[in-house]
N, C-alpha and C positions, 0 to 999 in steps of 0.2 A: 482410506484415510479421511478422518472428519473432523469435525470444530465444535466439541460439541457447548450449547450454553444451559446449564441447569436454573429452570426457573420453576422447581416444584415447589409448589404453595405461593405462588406470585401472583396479586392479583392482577387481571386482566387488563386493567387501565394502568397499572406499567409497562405494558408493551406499546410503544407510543410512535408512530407516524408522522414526522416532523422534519420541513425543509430548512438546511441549513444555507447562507448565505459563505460562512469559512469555509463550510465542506466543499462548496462546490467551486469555491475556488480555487481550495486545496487541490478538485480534479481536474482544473484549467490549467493548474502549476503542473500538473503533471502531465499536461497532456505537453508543456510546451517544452519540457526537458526532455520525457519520452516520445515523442511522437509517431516512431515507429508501432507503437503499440495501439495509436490509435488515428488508424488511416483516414477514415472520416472525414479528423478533422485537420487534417495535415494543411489546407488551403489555410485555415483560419490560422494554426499556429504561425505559418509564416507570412502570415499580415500582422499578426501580431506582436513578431518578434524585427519588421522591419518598421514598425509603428513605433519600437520601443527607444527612448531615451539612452544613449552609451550609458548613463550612470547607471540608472535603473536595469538595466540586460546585467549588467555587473552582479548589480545587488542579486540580481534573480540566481546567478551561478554558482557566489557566494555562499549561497543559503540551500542553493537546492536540492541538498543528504536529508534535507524535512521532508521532500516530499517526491523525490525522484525514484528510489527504488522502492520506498515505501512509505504511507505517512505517518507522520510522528502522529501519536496518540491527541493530545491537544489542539491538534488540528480539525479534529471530529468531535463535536460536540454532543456530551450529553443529554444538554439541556438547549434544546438550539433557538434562539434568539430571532426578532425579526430583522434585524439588521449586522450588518456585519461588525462594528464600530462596538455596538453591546458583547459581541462574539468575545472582540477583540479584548475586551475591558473582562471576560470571565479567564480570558489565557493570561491576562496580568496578577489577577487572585492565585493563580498556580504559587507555589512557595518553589523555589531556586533548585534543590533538589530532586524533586518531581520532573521539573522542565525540564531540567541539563539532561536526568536519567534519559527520559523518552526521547530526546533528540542526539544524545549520545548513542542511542538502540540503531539509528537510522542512518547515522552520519558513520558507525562502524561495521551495519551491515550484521543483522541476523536476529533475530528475538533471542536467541538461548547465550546471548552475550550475557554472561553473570553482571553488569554494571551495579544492580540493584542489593545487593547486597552488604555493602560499603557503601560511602555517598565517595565520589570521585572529587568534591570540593572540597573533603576534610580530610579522605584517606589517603596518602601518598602510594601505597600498592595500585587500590584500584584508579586511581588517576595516572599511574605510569601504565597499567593493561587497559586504558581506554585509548590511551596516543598511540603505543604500540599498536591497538585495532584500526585507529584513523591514520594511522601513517602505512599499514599495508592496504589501505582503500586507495592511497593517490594523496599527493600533496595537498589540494584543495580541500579534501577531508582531514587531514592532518592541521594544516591552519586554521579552519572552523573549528576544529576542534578544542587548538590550541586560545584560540580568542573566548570561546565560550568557557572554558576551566577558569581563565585568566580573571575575566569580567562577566559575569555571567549577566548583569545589569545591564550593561552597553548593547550583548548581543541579541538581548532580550528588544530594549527598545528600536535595534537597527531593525530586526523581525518584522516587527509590526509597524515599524516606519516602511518598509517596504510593500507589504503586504496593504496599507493605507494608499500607498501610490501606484498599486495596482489596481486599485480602483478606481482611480481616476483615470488611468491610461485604456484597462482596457474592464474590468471586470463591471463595472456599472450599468456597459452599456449590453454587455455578454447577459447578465443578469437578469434586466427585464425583460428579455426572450426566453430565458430559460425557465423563470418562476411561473410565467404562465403555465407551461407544461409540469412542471412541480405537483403544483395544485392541481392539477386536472388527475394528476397521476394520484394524488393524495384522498383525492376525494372518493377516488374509485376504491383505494385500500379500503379506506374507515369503511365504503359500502361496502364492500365483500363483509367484512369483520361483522358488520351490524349484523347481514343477512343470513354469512356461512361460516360465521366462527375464526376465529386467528388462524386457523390452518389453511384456510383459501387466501386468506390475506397474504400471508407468506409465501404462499406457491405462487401467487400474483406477483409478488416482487419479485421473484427466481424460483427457476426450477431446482437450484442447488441447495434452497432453502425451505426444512422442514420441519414439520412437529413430528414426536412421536406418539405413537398410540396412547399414549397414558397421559400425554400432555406435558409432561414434567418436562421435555429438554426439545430443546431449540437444534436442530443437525445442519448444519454447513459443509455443505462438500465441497476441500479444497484438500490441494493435498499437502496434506500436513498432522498430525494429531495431538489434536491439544485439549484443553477443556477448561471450562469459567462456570464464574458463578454468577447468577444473577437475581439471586433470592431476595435480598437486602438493597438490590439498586433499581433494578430494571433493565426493559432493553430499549434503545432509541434505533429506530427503523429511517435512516434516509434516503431519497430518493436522487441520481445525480443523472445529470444528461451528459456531464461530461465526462462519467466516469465509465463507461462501457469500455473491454469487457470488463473490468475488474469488480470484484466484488469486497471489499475491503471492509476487515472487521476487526474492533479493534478490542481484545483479548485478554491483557497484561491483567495479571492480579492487582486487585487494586484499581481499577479503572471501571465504571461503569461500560459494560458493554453495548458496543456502539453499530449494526451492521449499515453503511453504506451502498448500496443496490443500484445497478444501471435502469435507467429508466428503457432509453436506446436499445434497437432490435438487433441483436446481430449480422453483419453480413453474408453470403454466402462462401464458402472458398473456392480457390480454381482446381480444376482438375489438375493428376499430374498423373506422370507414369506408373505403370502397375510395379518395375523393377526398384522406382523412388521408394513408393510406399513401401514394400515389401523390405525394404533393405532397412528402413528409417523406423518401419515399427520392429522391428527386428531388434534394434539398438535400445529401442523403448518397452522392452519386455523384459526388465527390471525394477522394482519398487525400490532400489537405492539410484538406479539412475532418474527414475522423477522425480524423488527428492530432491536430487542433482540438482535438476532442470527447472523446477521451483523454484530453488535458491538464484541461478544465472539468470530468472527471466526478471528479478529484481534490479540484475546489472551485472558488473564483470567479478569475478572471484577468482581469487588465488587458490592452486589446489590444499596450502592449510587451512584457509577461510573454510573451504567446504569442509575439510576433513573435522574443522574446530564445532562447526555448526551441526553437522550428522553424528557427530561423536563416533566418527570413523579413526582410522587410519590413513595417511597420504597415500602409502604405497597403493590399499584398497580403493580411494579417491582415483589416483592417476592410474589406473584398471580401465577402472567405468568410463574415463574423460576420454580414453582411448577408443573405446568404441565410438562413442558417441561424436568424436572429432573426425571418425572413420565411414561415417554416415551424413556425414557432411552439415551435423548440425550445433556444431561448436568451431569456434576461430580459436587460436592460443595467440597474444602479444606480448612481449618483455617492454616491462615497463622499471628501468633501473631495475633490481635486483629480485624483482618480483615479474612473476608469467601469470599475468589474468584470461582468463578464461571469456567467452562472453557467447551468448547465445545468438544461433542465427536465424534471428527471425521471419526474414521471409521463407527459409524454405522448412521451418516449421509450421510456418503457417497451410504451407502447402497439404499437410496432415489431415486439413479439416480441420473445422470452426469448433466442433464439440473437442475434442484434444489442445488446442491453442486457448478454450477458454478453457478447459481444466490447471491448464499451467498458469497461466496470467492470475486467474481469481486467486 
């Protein structure tokens, strides 16, 4: 399963090496809603999160289907600016549509949610099947959602009032520490590329991340299969300290394609028993169950959510869940009328680091 990006006949200085200032805050917001996903930095998030303002912790929970299980597309900039403030001034040039779409993708949970087809601001179908998808994510997704259909103006400017008052709280001071290693990391790219061609450059950024023989396509190995163009746009290469492991790329037709790359080396895993492993890859010796398991490590799913997303069947979904709930690496909760799912990450972690970042990236 790969990602792949077609850039045959691109020229070479579209393929561009650039630190973003959003991005990387985008993977600080992530880090402070996920944190299990990123142990690291688990000390910082919770200085951070008792550093923070009751209003502003609000605002962050409020908002956080942008960038919690996955980030909304305009949060990763194409064309990435030296400041956040200019970032922020090119997500206001987005037209209403475009925004609501990308952050209705995140806030419902899945890329293969049809939203894009209809606008949900004009059409009453797809505006009744996007609430329906944020009302089986949880209420908090269900009222963003409902605020953003409503006023999509309001929710636009609370966004980026928020995201403006995280930089003053905590991301300004996070930033000057992190740009140094930015650049340091950047400059080593452009060298590889001057010396040994884009294909050393890329396997610099990650091992998940290749050319192929002919040059023509970009390969991402995540598990997932999909495919973009990038003939007409280019591709923007970031670098993030705070995004390890994840590898986050951003796909959607229509969107210049964006890959964001962990600067950060990964940890090592602990050992566990030979009857753990055995049992646990046993459960993982399915290509619909890592599908599964990609989809839960974004956050918790209802077995229609997965069934809607793999273009499965429930009954075929609640199979798979069963094993995999039987190897001790899925919880089930009722949450009113709905049983989400959610993955358990420490003892997948347990797996090994090469497995825990094939799921996560």
């Amino acid at each position: 399963m790969t990602l792949r990006i077609d850039i045959s006949g691109l020229p070479s200085e579209r393929l561009r090496f650039a630190a973003s200032p959003l991005a990387e805050l985008t993977a600080m917001l992530h880090v402070l809603a996920e944190p299990g996903h990123h142990p690291q930095y688990a000390g910082w998030a919770g200085e951070v999160w008792a550093g923070l303002r009751p209003e502003l912790a609000e605002r962050l929970r409020e908002a956080e289907f942008l960038w919690r299980s996955s980030q909304a597309d305009f949060l990763l900039p194409a064309r990435p600016r030296s400041t956040l403030a200019e970032e922020l001034d090119e997500v206001d040039r987005i037209d209403d549509d475009t925004y609501v779409t990308a952050a209705l993708v995140t806030t419902c949970g899945g890329h293969r949610v049809p939203l894009a087809v209809r606008s949900p601001l004009t059409d009453a179908a797809a505006r009744g099947r996007a609430l329906d998808l944020a009302q089986a994510r949880g209420p908090r997704q269900e009222a963003f959602a409902e605020r953003l259909l409503a006023d999509p103006a309001a929710v636009r400017a609370r966004v980026r009032h928020t995201l403006e008052q995280c930089a003053e709280a905590f991301f300004d001071t996070a930033w000057a520490d992190v740009a140094v290693r930015l650049a340091t990391d950047l400059r080593l790219k452009n060298d590889l590329r001057e010396r040994q061609g884009i294909a050393a450059a890329l396997a610099s950024a990650s091992g998940a991340v290749t050319l192929t023989p002919d040059g023509d396509c970009i390969v991402v190995d995540k598990l997932q299969d999909k495919a973009t163009t990038a003939r007409d746009t280019g591709v923007t290469f970031i670098p993030s300290v705070f995004g390890h492991p994840h590898l986050v790329v951003v796909h959607t037709p229509g969107w210049q394609p964006v890959v964001q790359y962990p600067v950060a080396e990964a940890s090592p895993a602990e050992p566990v028993s030979l009857e753990t492993v055995t049992l646990r890859l046993e459960a993982l010796a399915h290509p619909v169950r890592l599908r599964l398991l990609r989809t839960l490590a974004r956050g918790p799913h209802t077995t229609g959510e997965l069934a809607h997303v793999w273009e499965l069947t429930p009954p075929e979904v609640s199979r798979h869940l069963a094993v995999l709930r039987h190897a001790g690496l899925l919880t089930a909760r009722r949450h009113g009328r709905y049983v989400r799912h959610t993955l358990n990450l420490p003892d997948l972690t347990a797996l090994g680091a090469d497995l825990l970042a094939a799921v996560l990236r």
